[in-house]
N, C-alpha and C positions, 0 to 999 in steps of 0.2 A: 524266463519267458521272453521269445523274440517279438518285437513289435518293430514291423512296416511298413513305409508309407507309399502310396502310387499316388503320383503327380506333386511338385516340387515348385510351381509359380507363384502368384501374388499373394493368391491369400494362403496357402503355406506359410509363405513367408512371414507373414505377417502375424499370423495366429496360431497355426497350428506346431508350425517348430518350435515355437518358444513354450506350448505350454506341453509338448511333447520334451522338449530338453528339460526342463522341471518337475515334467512328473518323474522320469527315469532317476534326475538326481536327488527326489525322496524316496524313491523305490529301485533300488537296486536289483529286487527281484526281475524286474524291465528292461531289458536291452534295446536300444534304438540297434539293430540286426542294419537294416539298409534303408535304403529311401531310393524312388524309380520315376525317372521321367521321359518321357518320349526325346526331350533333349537333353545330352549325356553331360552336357556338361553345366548345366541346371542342376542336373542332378547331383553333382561332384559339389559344385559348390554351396547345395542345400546338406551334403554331407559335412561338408567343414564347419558349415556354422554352426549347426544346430547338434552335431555328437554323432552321427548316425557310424556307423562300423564300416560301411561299401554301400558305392551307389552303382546303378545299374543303368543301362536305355533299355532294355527288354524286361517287361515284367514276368514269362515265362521263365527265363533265366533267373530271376532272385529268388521266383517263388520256388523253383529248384533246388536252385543252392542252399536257398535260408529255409526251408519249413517253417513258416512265422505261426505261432500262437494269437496275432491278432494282426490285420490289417488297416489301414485308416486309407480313403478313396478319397482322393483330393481334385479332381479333373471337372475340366465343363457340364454341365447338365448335358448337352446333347450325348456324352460319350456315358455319364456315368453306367447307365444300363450294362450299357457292352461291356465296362471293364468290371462293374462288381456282382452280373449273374452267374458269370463263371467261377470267381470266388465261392459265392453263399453254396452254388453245386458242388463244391469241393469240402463244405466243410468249414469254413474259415471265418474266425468271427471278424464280424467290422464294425469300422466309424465310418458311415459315410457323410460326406456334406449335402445340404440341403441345395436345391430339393433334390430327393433320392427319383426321382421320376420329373419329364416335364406332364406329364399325363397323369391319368389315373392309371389306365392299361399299363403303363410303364412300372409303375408299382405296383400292381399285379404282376407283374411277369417276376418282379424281386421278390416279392411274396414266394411266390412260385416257387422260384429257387432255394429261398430258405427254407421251405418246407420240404422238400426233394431229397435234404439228406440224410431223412427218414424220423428226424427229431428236428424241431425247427434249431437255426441255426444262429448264436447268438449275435445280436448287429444293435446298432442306434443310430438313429437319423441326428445329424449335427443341427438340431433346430436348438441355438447356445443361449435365444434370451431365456429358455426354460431353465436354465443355469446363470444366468446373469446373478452376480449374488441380492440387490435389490427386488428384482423380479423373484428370487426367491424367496426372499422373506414377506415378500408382499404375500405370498399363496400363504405360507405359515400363518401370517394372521389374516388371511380369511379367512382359513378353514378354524379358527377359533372363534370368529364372528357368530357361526353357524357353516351350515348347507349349503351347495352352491344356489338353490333357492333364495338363499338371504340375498341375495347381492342381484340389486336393483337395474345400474345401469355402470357398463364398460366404456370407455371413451380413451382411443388409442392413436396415436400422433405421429408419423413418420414425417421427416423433410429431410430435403438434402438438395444439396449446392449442385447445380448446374450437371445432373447425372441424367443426361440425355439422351438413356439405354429406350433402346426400341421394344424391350420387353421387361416392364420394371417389374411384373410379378412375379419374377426370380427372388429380388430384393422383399418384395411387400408378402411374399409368403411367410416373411417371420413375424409382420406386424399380427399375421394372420394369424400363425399358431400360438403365436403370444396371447391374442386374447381369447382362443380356447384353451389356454393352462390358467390363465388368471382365472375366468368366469368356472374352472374345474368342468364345462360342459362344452357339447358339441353346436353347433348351428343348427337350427332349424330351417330357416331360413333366410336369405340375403338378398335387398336389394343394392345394384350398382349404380352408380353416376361418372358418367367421364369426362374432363373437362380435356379436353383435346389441345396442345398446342403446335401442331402440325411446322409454325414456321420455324421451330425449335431443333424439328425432325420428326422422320419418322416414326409413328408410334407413341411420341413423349405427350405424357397425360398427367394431370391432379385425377385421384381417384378417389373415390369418397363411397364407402357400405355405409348400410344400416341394418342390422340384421337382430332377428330374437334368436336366442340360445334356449337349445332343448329344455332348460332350465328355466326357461321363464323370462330370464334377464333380458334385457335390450342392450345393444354394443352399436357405437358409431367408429368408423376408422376413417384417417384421411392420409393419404400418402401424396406427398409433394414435392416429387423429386429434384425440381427446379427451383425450389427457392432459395432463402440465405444465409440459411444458416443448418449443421451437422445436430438434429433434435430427434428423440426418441421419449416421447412422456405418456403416461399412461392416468387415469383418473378413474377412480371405482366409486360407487356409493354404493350400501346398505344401510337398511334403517337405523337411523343415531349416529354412522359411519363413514366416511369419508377420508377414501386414502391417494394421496396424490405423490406421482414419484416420477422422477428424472432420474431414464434409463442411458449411463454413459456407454456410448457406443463412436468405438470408433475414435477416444481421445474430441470426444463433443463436445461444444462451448461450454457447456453447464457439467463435463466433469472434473469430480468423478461421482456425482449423480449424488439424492437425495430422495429418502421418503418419509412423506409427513404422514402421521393418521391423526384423525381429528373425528373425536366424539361428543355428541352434543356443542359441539362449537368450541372444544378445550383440546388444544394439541397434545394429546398423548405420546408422541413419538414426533419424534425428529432425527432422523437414523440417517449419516452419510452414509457414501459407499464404502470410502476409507478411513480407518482412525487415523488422530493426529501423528508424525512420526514412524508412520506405517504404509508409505504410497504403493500403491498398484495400478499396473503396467493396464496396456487398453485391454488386450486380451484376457487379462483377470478379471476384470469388471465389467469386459462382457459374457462373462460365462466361457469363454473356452478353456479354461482349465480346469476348472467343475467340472464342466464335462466329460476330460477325460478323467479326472475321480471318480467319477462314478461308472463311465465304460469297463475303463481295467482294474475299479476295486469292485465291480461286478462280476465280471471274466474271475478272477482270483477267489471270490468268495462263493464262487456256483448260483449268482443271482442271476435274473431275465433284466438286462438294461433296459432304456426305458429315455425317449420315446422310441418305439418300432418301427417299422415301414407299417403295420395296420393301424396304429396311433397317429403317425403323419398323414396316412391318407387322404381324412380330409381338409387339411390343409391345403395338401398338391391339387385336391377337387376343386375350392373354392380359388386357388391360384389361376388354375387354367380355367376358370370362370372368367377371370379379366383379362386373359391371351388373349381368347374370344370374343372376348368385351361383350358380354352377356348381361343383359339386364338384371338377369334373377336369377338365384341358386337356392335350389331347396333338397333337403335331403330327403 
Protein backbone atom coordinates (compact mmCIF):
# COMPACT_ATOMS: atom_id res chain seq x y z
CA UNK A 1 0.00 0.00 0.00
CA UNK A 2 1.38 3.45 -1.17
CA UNK A 3 1.45 6.35 1.36
CA UNK A 4 1.98 10.09 0.37
CA UNK A 5 2.66 13.11 1.72
CA UNK A 6 1.75 17.01 0.37
CA UNK A 7 3.76 19.54 2.00
CA UNK A 8 7.42 18.78 3.28
CA UNK A 9 8.29 21.93 5.82
CA UNK A 10 8.68 22.34 9.53
CA UNK A 11 6.54 20.60 11.09
CA UNK A 12 6.85 17.53 8.59
CA UNK A 13 9.96 17.65 9.46
CA UNK A 14 9.82 17.47 12.73
CA UNK A 15 6.86 15.04 13.29
CA UNK A 16 5.44 13.66 10.73
CA UNK A 17 8.58 11.98 8.71
CA UNK A 18 9.81 10.57 11.53
CA UNK A 19 6.74 8.85 12.74
CA UNK A 20 6.04 8.17 9.01
CA UNK A 21 9.75 6.58 8.50
CA UNK A 22 8.78 4.25 11.65
CA UNK A 23 5.68 3.25 10.89
CA UNK A 24 6.67 1.92 7.33
CA UNK A 25 9.73 0.21 9.06
CA UNK A 26 7.26 -1.84 11.22
CA UNK A 27 4.91 -2.39 8.44
CA UNK A 28 6.40 -3.19 5.39
CA UNK A 29 2.93 -3.74 3.96
CA UNK A 30 3.48 0.62 3.67
CA UNK A 31 5.50 2.17 1.31
CA UNK A 32 6.59 5.80 1.69
CA UNK A 33 5.58 6.06 -2.54
CA UNK A 34 6.80 10.04 -2.58
CA UNK A 35 6.47 13.10 -0.61
CA UNK A 36 5.34 16.83 -2.67
CA UNK A 37 6.12 20.21 -1.91
CA UNK A 38 5.61 23.38 -3.73
CA UNK A 39 9.42 23.74 -3.25
CA UNK A 40 11.22 20.84 -5.25
CA UNK A 41 13.94 20.85 -3.55
CA UNK A 42 12.29 20.62 0.06
CA UNK A 43 10.74 18.10 -1.30
CA UNK A 44 14.04 16.04 -2.45
CA UNK A 45 15.49 16.56 0.58
CA UNK A 46 12.35 15.38 2.84
CA UNK A 47 12.80 12.52 0.51
CA UNK A 48 16.42 11.51 1.66
CA UNK A 49 15.74 11.86 5.13
CA UNK A 50 12.88 10.39 5.84
CA UNK A 51 12.71 6.98 3.21
CA UNK A 52 10.21 8.35 0.80
CA UNK A 53 10.77 6.56 -2.93
CA UNK A 54 10.52 10.11 -5.34
CA UNK A 55 9.68 13.50 -4.43
CA UNK A 56 7.80 15.74 -6.60
CA UNK A 57 6.78 19.97 -6.88
CA UNK A 58 3.42 19.09 -8.62
CA UNK A 59 1.12 17.26 -6.63
CA UNK A 60 -1.02 16.46 -9.89
CA UNK A 61 1.95 14.80 -11.25
CA UNK A 62 2.52 12.25 -8.19
CA UNK A 63 -0.83 11.73 -7.76
CA UNK A 64 -0.63 10.47 -11.38
CA UNK A 65 2.29 8.63 -11.21
CA UNK A 66 1.81 7.01 -7.73
CA UNK A 67 -2.05 6.04 -7.29
CA UNK A 68 -1.47 6.44 -3.28
CA UNK A 69 -3.65 4.26 -1.03
CA UNK A 70 -3.52 6.90 1.52
CA UNK A 71 -2.37 10.64 1.59
CA UNK A 72 -1.16 12.79 4.71
CA UNK A 73 -1.93 16.92 3.93
CA UNK A 74 0.72 18.64 5.64
CA UNK A 75 0.49 22.60 4.30
CA UNK A 76 -0.67 25.94 6.03
CA UNK A 77 -4.39 26.14 7.21
CA UNK A 78 -5.00 28.83 4.72
CA UNK A 79 -4.42 26.29 1.72
CA UNK A 80 -5.41 23.10 3.33
CA UNK A 81 -9.14 23.29 1.91
CA UNK A 82 -7.88 23.81 -1.69
CA UNK A 83 -5.40 21.06 -1.56
CA UNK A 84 -7.27 18.28 0.36
CA UNK A 85 -11.12 18.81 -1.25
CA UNK A 86 -9.95 17.57 -4.38
CA UNK A 87 -8.43 14.69 -2.84
CA UNK A 88 -11.59 13.55 -0.48
CA UNK A 89 -13.63 14.02 -4.34
CA UNK A 90 -11.33 11.59 -5.61
CA UNK A 91 -11.57 9.13 -3.27
CA UNK A 92 -8.45 9.22 -1.42
CA UNK A 93 -8.12 8.52 2.09
CA UNK A 94 -6.20 11.14 4.33
CA UNK A 95 -4.24 12.44 7.37
CA UNK A 96 -4.84 15.84 7.45
CA UNK A 97 -3.15 18.39 9.99
CA UNK A 98 -5.11 20.39 12.33
CA UNK A 99 -7.07 22.55 11.83
CA UNK A 100 -8.63 20.88 8.78
CA UNK A 101 -10.63 24.25 8.25
CA UNK A 102 -9.89 27.88 9.63
CA UNK A 103 -13.73 27.99 9.68
CA UNK A 104 -16.51 26.01 10.29
CA UNK A 105 -17.83 26.48 6.39
CA UNK A 106 -14.47 25.36 5.59
CA UNK A 107 -15.09 22.04 7.15
CA UNK A 108 -18.18 21.77 5.72
CA UNK A 109 -17.12 22.21 2.44
CA UNK A 110 -14.49 18.94 3.56
CA UNK A 111 -17.34 17.22 4.83
CA UNK A 112 -18.82 17.95 1.47
CA UNK A 113 -16.23 16.35 -0.25
CA UNK A 114 -15.91 13.28 1.61
CA UNK A 115 -19.22 12.60 1.23
CA UNK A 116 -19.41 13.09 -2.68
CA UNK A 117 -17.66 10.03 -3.34
CA UNK A 118 -20.76 8.28 -2.84
CA UNK A 119 -19.61 6.42 0.47
CA UNK A 120 -17.85 8.88 2.86
CA UNK A 121 -14.26 8.88 2.35
CA UNK A 122 -11.99 7.60 4.93
CA UNK A 123 -9.78 10.68 6.58
CA UNK A 124 -8.55 11.84 10.23
CA UNK A 125 -7.93 15.26 11.45
CA UNK A 126 -4.27 15.24 13.04
CA UNK A 127 -5.61 16.54 16.46
CA UNK A 128 -2.25 14.15 18.01
CA UNK A 129 -2.92 15.14 21.89
CA UNK A 130 -5.89 12.57 21.33
CA UNK A 131 -2.91 10.23 20.83
CA UNK A 132 -0.42 11.60 23.16
CA UNK A 133 0.14 8.29 25.09
CA UNK A 134 -0.43 10.15 28.62
CA UNK A 135 -3.55 11.77 27.27
CA UNK A 136 -4.56 8.54 26.41
CA UNK A 137 -4.35 6.61 29.36
CA UNK A 138 -5.73 9.42 31.19
CA UNK A 139 -9.36 8.77 28.92
CA UNK A 140 -8.74 4.86 29.77
CA UNK A 141 -9.10 5.70 33.38
CA UNK A 142 -11.79 7.86 33.22
CA UNK A 143 -13.89 6.04 31.47
CA UNK A 144 -13.32 3.33 34.40
CA UNK A 145 -14.12 6.00 36.89
CA UNK A 146 -17.57 6.16 35.42
CA UNK A 147 -19.55 8.37 32.61
CA UNK A 148 -18.46 11.40 31.40
CA UNK A 149 -21.13 12.58 34.04
CA UNK A 150 -18.65 11.48 36.78
CA UNK A 151 -16.05 14.03 36.03
CA UNK A 152 -16.63 17.15 37.73
CA UNK A 153 -14.23 19.91 36.69
CA UNK A 154 -11.37 19.92 33.43
CA UNK A 155 -8.59 22.53 34.01
CA UNK A 156 -6.28 22.66 30.88
CA UNK A 157 -2.93 24.63 30.64
CA UNK A 158 -1.07 25.87 27.55
CA UNK A 159 2.20 28.29 27.65
CA UNK A 160 4.85 28.82 25.60
CA UNK A 161 7.95 30.97 25.13
CA UNK A 162 7.74 34.15 23.24
CA UNK A 163 5.17 32.81 20.29
CA UNK A 164 3.98 36.01 19.14
CA UNK A 165 1.67 34.50 16.32
CA UNK A 166 -1.16 36.90 15.55
CA UNK A 167 -3.53 34.22 15.45
CA UNK A 168 -2.75 31.72 18.32
CA UNK A 169 -5.94 29.74 17.81
CA UNK A 170 -4.35 27.64 15.40
CA UNK A 171 -2.01 26.51 18.21
CA UNK A 172 -4.96 26.49 21.21
CA UNK A 173 -7.21 24.45 19.08
CA UNK A 174 -5.62 21.41 20.43
CA UNK A 175 -5.79 22.79 24.11
CA UNK A 176 -9.33 22.86 22.75
CA UNK A 177 -10.07 19.47 21.54
CA UNK A 178 -8.07 18.04 24.11
CA UNK A 179 -10.50 18.95 26.66
CA UNK A 180 -13.52 17.56 24.66
CA UNK A 181 -11.68 13.93 24.38
CA UNK A 182 -10.68 14.00 28.07
CA UNK A 183 -14.22 15.41 29.46
CA UNK A 184 -15.50 12.37 26.55
CA UNK A 185 -18.23 15.40 25.74
CA UNK A 186 -18.83 18.37 23.72
CA UNK A 187 -19.27 22.10 24.97
CA UNK A 188 -22.21 23.62 25.87
CA UNK A 189 -21.28 26.55 26.29
CA UNK A 190 -18.06 29.13 26.58
CA UNK A 191 -17.14 32.02 27.99
CA UNK A 192 -14.00 34.01 26.63
CA UNK A 193 -11.45 36.56 28.20
CA UNK A 194 -8.51 38.18 26.42
CA UNK A 195 -5.91 39.57 27.95
CA UNK A 196 -4.30 41.64 24.99
CA UNK A 197 -0.72 42.33 24.71
CA UNK A 198 -0.72 44.55 21.80
CA UNK A 199 3.00 45.96 22.47
CA UNK A 200 4.10 42.42 21.89
CA UNK A 201 2.23 42.57 18.28
CA UNK A 202 -0.35 42.18 16.61
CA UNK A 203 -2.94 39.98 17.85
CA UNK A 204 -0.69 38.36 20.86
CA UNK A 205 -3.12 37.64 23.74
CA UNK A 206 -3.33 35.28 27.21
CA UNK A 207 -6.59 33.67 26.52
CA UNK A 208 -8.54 32.15 29.36
CA UNK A 209 -12.49 29.80 28.66
CA UNK A 210 -14.67 28.83 30.99
CA UNK A 211 -17.11 26.72 29.64
CA UNK A 212 -19.68 23.76 30.89
CA UNK A 213 -19.74 20.55 28.74
CA UNK A 214 -22.80 19.07 27.49
CA UNK A 215 -22.09 16.59 30.21
CA UNK A 216 -22.43 18.56 32.99
CA UNK A 217 -18.77 19.09 33.78
CA UNK A 218 -17.18 22.46 34.01
CA UNK A 219 -13.66 23.06 32.11
CA UNK A 220 -11.29 26.28 32.61
CA UNK A 221 -8.38 26.65 29.78
CA UNK A 222 -5.56 29.16 29.80
CA UNK A 223 -3.44 29.54 26.86
CA UNK A 224 -0.17 31.82 27.32
CA UNK A 225 1.68 32.06 24.55
CA UNK A 226 4.20 34.44 25.93
CA UNK A 227 5.41 33.34 28.84
CA UNK A 228 8.58 31.07 30.00
CA UNK A 229 8.42 28.21 29.84
CA UNK A 230 7.29 25.14 26.86
CA UNK A 231 4.06 23.49 29.42
CA UNK A 232 1.05 21.57 28.53
CA UNK A 233 -0.74 20.08 32.01
CA UNK A 234 -4.07 19.09 32.16
CA UNK A 235 -6.07 18.49 35.96
CA UNK A 236 -9.46 16.48 36.16
CA UNK A 237 -11.60 15.84 39.19
CA UNK A 238 -14.31 13.25 39.92
CA UNK A 239 -15.78 12.38 42.98
CA UNK A 240 -12.86 10.64 45.26
CA UNK A 241 -10.65 11.32 41.96
CA UNK A 242 -8.19 13.42 41.00
CA UNK A 243 -5.84 13.03 38.01
CA UNK A 244 -3.19 15.51 37.34
CA UNK A 245 -0.66 14.98 34.18
CA UNK A 246 2.17 16.73 32.39
CA UNK A 247 1.42 16.40 28.72
CA UNK A 248 5.35 16.36 27.03
CA UNK A 249 4.91 18.43 24.04
CA UNK A 250 7.37 19.54 22.09
CA UNK A 251 10.65 18.06 24.16
CA UNK A 252 8.99 20.46 27.30
CA UNK A 253 10.71 21.27 30.45
CA UNK A 254 8.73 18.56 32.45
CA UNK A 255 9.38 15.85 29.70
CA UNK A 256 8.61 13.23 29.10
CA UNK A 257 5.56 13.93 31.10
CA UNK A 258 3.75 12.27 34.21
CA UNK A 259 0.41 11.18 35.42
CA UNK A 260 -0.59 10.98 38.89
CA UNK A 261 -4.31 9.72 40.00
CA UNK A 262 -5.09 10.14 43.50
CA UNK A 263 -8.15 8.72 45.24
CA UNK A 264 -9.34 9.79 48.42
CA UNK A 265 -5.96 11.40 48.88
CA UNK A 266 -3.84 8.02 48.23
CA UNK A 267 -1.67 8.04 44.94
CA UNK A 268 -2.88 5.31 43.12
CA UNK A 269 -0.82 5.84 40.03
CA UNK A 270 2.24 7.38 39.27
CA UNK A 271 2.61 6.63 35.48
CA UNK A 272 5.79 8.35 33.40
CA UNK A 273 5.55 8.86 29.79
CA UNK A 274 8.60 6.52 29.30
CA UNK A 275 9.98 3.60 31.10
CA UNK A 276 13.30 3.38 32.55
CA UNK A 277 15.85 2.34 29.64
CA UNK A 278 13.11 2.79 26.99
CA UNK A 279 13.37 6.89 25.71
CA UNK A 280 11.04 8.36 23.27
CA UNK A 281 11.59 10.73 20.73
CA UNK A 282 9.04 14.15 21.14
CA UNK A 283 6.97 13.05 18.43
CA UNK A 284 6.08 9.71 20.25
CA UNK A 285 5.12 11.29 23.31
CA UNK A 286 3.11 13.52 21.62
CA UNK A 287 0.97 11.33 20.08
CA UNK A 288 2.15 11.58 16.41
CA UNK A 289 2.93 8.20 15.79
CA UNK A 290 -0.19 6.75 17.49
CA UNK A 291 -1.68 8.58 15.37
CA UNK A 292 -0.55 7.20 12.32
CA UNK A 293 -1.33 3.54 14.10
CA UNK A 294 -4.35 4.07 14.22
CA UNK A 295 -4.95 5.97 10.71
CA UNK A 296 -3.18 3.19 8.57
CA UNK A 297 -4.06 0.14 11.00
CA UNK A 298 -7.52 1.54 10.37
CA UNK A 299 -7.18 2.00 6.36
CA UNK A 300 -5.71 -1.91 6.59
CA UNK A 301 -8.24 -3.32 8.80
CA UNK A 302 -11.68 -1.72 7.04
CA UNK A 303 -12.22 0.57 10.35
CA UNK A 304 -13.80 4.48 10.18
CA UNK A 305 -10.47 6.41 11.79
CA UNK A 306 -11.26 8.64 14.18
CA UNK A 307 -11.27 12.01 15.00
CA UNK A 308 -13.27 13.01 11.56
CA UNK A 309 -13.66 16.26 10.05
CA UNK A 310 -17.62 16.00 11.96
CA UNK A 311 -15.84 15.02 15.33
CA UNK A 312 -13.28 18.15 14.81
CA UNK A 313 -15.86 20.41 14.09
CA UNK A 314 -16.45 21.74 17.04
CA UNK A 315 -13.26 22.41 17.95
CA UNK A 316 -12.56 24.54 14.58
CA UNK A 317 -16.17 26.28 16.03
CA UNK A 318 -14.87 27.25 19.23
CA UNK A 319 -11.19 28.15 17.60
CA UNK A 320 -12.59 30.58 15.37
CA UNK A 321 -14.62 31.87 18.42
CA UNK A 322 -11.20 33.34 19.50
CA UNK A 323 -10.03 34.56 15.72
CA UNK A 324 -13.09 36.61 16.39
CA UNK A 325 -12.37 37.07 19.80
CA UNK A 326 -15.90 36.62 20.78
CA UNK A 327 -17.11 36.76 24.07
CA UNK A 328 -19.43 33.60 24.11
CA UNK A 329 -19.85 30.37 22.25
CA UNK A 330 -22.71 28.31 22.65
CA UNK A 331 -23.72 25.41 20.77
Amino acid sequence: MKLCAIGCGEHAQSSHGPAQKKYAGAHPEWVLAACCDVDRGRAEAHRERFGFARAYGDVEAMLAAETPDAVVVVVPESVTVAVAAPLLERGIPLLLEKPPGRTVEEVDRLIAAADRAGRPVPHQVALNRRYAPLVADLRRRLAQVGPPEAIHHVHYEMTRFDRRDSDFSVTAIHGIDAVRFIAASDYARVRFRYQERPELGAGVANIFMDAVMASGATAHLAFCPVAGVVVERTTVHARGHTFLVHIPMWGAFDSPGLLQHLEAGVLEANAMGETPGAPKESWELGGFFAEYEAFLGALADGRTPSPSLREARQSVAVAESIRQRRDEFKA
